[in-house]
N, CA and C of each residue as an Amber inpcrd file, in Angstrom:
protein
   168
 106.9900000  56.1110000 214.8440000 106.2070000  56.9110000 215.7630000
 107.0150000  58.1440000 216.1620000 106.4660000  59.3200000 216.2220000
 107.1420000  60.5080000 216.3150000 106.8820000  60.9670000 217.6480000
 108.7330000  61.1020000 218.7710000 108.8560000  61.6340000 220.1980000
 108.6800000  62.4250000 220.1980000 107.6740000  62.7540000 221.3370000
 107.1510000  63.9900000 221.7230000 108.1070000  64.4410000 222.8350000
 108.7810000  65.2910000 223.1000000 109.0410000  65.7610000 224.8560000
 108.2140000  66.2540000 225.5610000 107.1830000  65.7490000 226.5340000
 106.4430000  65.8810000 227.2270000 106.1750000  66.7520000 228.2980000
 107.0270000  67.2850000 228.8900000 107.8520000  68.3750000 229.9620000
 107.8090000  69.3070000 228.8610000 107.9510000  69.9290000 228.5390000
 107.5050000  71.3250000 227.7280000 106.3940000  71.8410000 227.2960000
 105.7480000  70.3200000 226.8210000 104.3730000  70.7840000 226.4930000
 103.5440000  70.8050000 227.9900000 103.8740000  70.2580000 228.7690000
 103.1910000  70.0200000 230.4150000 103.4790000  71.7150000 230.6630000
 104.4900000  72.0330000 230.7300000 104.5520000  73.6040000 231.5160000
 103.9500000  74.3990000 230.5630000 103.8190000  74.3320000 229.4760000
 102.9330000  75.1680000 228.1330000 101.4130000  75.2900000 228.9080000
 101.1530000  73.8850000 229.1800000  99.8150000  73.8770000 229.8030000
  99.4150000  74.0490000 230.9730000 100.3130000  74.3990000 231.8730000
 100.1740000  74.1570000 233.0660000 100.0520000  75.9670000 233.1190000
 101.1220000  76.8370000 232.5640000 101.0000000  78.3040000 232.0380000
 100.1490000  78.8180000 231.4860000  99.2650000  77.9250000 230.6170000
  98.5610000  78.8780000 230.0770000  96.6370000  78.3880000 230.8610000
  96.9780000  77.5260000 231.9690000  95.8530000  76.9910000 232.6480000
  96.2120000  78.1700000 233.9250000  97.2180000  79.2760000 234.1660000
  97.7330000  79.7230000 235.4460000  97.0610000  81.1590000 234.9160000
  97.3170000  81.4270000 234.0070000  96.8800000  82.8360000 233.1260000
  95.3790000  82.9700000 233.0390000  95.3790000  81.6980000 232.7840000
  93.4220000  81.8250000 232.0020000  92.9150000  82.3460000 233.5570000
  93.3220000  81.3140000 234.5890000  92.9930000  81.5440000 235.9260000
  93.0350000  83.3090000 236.5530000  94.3890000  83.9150000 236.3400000
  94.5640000  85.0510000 236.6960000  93.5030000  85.9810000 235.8840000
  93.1370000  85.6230000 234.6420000  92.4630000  86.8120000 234.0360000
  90.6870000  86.7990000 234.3420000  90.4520000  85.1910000 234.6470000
  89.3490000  85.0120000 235.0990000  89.0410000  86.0230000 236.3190000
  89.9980000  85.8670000 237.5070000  89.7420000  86.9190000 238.5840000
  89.8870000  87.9960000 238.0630000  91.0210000  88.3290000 237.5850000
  90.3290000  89.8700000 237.2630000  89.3790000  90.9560000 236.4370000
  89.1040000  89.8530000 235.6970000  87.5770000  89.9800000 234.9010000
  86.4080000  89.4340000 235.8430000  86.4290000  88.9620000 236.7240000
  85.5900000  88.4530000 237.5560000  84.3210000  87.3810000 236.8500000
  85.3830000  86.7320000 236.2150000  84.6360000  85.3790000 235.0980000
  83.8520000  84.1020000 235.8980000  83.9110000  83.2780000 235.5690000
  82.8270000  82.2600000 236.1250000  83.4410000  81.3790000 237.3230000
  84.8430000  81.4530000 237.0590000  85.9750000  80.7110000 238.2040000
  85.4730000  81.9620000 239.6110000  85.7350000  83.1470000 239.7300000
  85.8940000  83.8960000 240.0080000  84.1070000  83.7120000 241.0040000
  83.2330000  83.8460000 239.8970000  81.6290000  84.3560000 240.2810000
  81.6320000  82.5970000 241.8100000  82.2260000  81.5940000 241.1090000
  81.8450000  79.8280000 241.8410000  82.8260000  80.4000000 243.3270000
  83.4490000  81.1630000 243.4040000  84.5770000  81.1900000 244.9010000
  83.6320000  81.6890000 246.2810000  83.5090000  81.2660000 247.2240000
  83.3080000  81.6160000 248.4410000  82.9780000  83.4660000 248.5620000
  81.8940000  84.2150000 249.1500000  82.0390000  85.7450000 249.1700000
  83.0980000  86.1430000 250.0080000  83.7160000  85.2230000 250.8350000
  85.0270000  85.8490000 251.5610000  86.2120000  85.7520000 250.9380000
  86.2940000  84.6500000 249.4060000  87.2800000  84.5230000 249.2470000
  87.1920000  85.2540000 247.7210000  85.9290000  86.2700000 247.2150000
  85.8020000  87.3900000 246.1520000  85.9780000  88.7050000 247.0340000
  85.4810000  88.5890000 248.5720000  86.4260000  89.9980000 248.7700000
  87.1530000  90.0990000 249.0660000  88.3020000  89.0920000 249.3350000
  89.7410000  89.3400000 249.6930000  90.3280000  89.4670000 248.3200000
  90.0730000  88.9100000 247.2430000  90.3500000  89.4640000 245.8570000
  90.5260000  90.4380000 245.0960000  89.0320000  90.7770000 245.6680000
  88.5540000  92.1410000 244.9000000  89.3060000  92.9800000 245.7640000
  89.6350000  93.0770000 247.2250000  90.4940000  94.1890000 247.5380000
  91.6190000  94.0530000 247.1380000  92.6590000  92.9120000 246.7950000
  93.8990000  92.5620000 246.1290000  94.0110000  93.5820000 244.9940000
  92.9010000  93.0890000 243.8720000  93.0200000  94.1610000 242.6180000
  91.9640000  95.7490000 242.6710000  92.2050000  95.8840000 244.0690000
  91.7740000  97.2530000 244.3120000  90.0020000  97.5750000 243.5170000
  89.6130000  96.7820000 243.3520000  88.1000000  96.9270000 243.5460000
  87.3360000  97.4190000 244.3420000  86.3970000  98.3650000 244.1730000
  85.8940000  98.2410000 245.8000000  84.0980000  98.1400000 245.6970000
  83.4650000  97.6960000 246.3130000  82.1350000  97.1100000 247.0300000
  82.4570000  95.6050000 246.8480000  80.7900000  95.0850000 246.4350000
  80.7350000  94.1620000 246.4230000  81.0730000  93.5100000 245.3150000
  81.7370000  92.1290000 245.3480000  82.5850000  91.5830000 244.3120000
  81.3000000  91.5650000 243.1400000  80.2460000  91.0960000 242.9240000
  79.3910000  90.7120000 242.0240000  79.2050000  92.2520000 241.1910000
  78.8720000  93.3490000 241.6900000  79.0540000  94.4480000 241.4250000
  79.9760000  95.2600000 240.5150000  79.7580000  96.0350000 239.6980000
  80.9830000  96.3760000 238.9420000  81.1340000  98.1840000 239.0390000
């Protein structure tokens, strides 16, 4: 049976589950569209957007 090290591949995934996340907000993807409207305009002013988050 062939050892895997498990801890490397965990932060592989855990990184590339942190990214998908970041690009979702700033594409304003489906993670992004499901969040609270107070918690898309404190966002959208973060990455300097401005009106309303749904809006482009």
């Amino acid at each position: 049976m062939m050892k895997v090290n498990r801890k490397p591949v965990l932060m592989l995934i855990v990184i590339m589950v942190f990214v998908a996340g970041l690009l979702d907000v700033k594409c304003r993807g489906l993670f992004f569209r499901m969040l609270p409207y107070a918690a898309q305009t404190y966002l959208a002013s973060i990455l300097n957007h401005e009106g309303y988050p749904g809006s482009h």
